[in-house]
C-alpha positions in Angstrom: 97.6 89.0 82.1 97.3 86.0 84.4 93.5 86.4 86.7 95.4 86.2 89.8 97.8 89.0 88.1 95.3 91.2 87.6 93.1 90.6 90.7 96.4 91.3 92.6 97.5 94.7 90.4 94.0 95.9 91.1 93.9 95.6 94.7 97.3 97.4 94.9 95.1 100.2 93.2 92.2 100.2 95.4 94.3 99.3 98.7 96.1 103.2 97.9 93.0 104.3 97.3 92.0 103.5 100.7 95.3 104.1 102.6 94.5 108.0 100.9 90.8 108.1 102.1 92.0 107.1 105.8 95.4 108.2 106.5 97.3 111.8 106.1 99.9 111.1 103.4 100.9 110.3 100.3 100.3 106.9 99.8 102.0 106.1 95.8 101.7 102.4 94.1 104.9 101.3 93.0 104.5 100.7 89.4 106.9 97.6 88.4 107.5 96.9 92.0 108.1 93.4 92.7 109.6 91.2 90.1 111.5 93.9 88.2 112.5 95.3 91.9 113.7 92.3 92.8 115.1 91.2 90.1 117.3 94.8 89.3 118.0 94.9 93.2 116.5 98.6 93.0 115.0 99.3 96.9 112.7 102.1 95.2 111.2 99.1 92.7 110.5 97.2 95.6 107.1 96.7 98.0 103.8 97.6 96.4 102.8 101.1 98.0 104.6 103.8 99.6 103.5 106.4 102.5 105.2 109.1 102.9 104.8 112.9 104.6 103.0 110.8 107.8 102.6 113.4 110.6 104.2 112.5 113.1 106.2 109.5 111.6 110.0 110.2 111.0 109.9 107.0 108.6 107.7 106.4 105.5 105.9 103.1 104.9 106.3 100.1 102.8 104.0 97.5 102.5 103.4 94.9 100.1 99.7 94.1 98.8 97.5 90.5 99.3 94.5 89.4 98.4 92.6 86.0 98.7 95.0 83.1 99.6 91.8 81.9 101.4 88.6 83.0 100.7 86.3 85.1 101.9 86.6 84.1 105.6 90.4 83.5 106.1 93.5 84.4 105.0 96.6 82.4 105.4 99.5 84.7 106.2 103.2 83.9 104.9 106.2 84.3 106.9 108.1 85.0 103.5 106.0 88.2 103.4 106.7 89.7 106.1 110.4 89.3 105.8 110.4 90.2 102.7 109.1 93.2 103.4 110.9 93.9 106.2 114.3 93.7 104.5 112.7 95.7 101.3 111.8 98.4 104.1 115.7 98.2 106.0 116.9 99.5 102.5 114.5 102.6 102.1 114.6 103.3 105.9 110.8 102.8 106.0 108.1 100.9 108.5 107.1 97.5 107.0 103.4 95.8 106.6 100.9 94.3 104.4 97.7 95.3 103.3 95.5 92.2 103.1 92.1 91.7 102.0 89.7 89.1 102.7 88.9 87.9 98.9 84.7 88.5 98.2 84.3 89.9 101.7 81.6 91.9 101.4 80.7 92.5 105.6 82.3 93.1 108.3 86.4 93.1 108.3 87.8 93.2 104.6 90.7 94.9 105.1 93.4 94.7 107.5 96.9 95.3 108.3 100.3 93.1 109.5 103.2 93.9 111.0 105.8 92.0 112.3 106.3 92.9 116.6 109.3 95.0 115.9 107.5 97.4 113.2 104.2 97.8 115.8 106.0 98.5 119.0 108.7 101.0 116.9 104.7 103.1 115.5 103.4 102.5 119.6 106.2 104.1 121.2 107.0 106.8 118.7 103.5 107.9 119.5 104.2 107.6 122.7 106.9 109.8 122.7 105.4 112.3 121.1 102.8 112.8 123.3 105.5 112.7 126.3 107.0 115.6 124.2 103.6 117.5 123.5 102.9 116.8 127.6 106.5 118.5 128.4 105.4 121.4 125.9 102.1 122.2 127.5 103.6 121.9 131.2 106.7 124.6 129.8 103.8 126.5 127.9 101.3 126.6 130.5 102.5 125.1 134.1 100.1 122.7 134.0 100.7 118.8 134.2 99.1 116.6 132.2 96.9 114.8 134.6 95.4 118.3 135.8 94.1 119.3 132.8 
């Protein structure tokens, strides 16, 4: 196995190691996702991690998994990834984003997120709307408003 091979498979390992240490659900790595997804057009093949059971979240997650392509200090994001994993997400009705990490990082941020606009503001105002539905639940519940309790 090619270095950059195996330096990406492992991070796809410890990136849903992480994503199950900080955030309720199941994250799952996609074993022969990639190539063989793409190549056998199987939407279940393709993007390297899966969330599902999110509370709160209708959708599950997709996201495909990046490390280096810069260094330590910077990481130059592709366009092609994030449509790429936005159209690999439209086929399994699930929120797109990569997991990036900052290659030898060892302070400070290491790991972080991307989303396209659309994906962010859909995860935004679905919280948002939850917590107008919670608000309207507690005011039914217990007559009082939000802003007086």
């Amino acid at each position: 196995m090619v270095n950059s091979k195996r330096k990406g498979t492992q991070w796809e390992r410890d990136a849903t190691k992480l994503l199950n240490e900080f955030i309720y659900g199941k994250w799952k790595r996609v074993p022969g996702s990639g190539a063989l997804g793409a190549i056998l057009q199987e939407p279940t093949l393709q993007g390297d991690i899966t969330g599902k059971d999110i509370p709160g979240l209708p959708k599950g997650f997709l996201l495909d998994a990046k490390v280096g392509y810069g260094g330590s200090k910077q990481l130059a994001v592709q366009k092609k990834w994030l449509d790429k994993i936005r159209k690999e997400a439209e086929a399994t009705y699930s929120i797109p984003a990569v997991i990036c990490k900052f290659s030898g990082s060892r302070e400070g941020a290491k790991v972080f997120v991307v989303m396209d606009l659309e994906a962010f503001a859909e995860l935004i105002n679905r919280t948002s709307d939850i917590q107008e539905e919670l608000d309207k639940t507690i005011w039914n519940i217990t007559g009082l408003k939000p802003e007086d309790c």
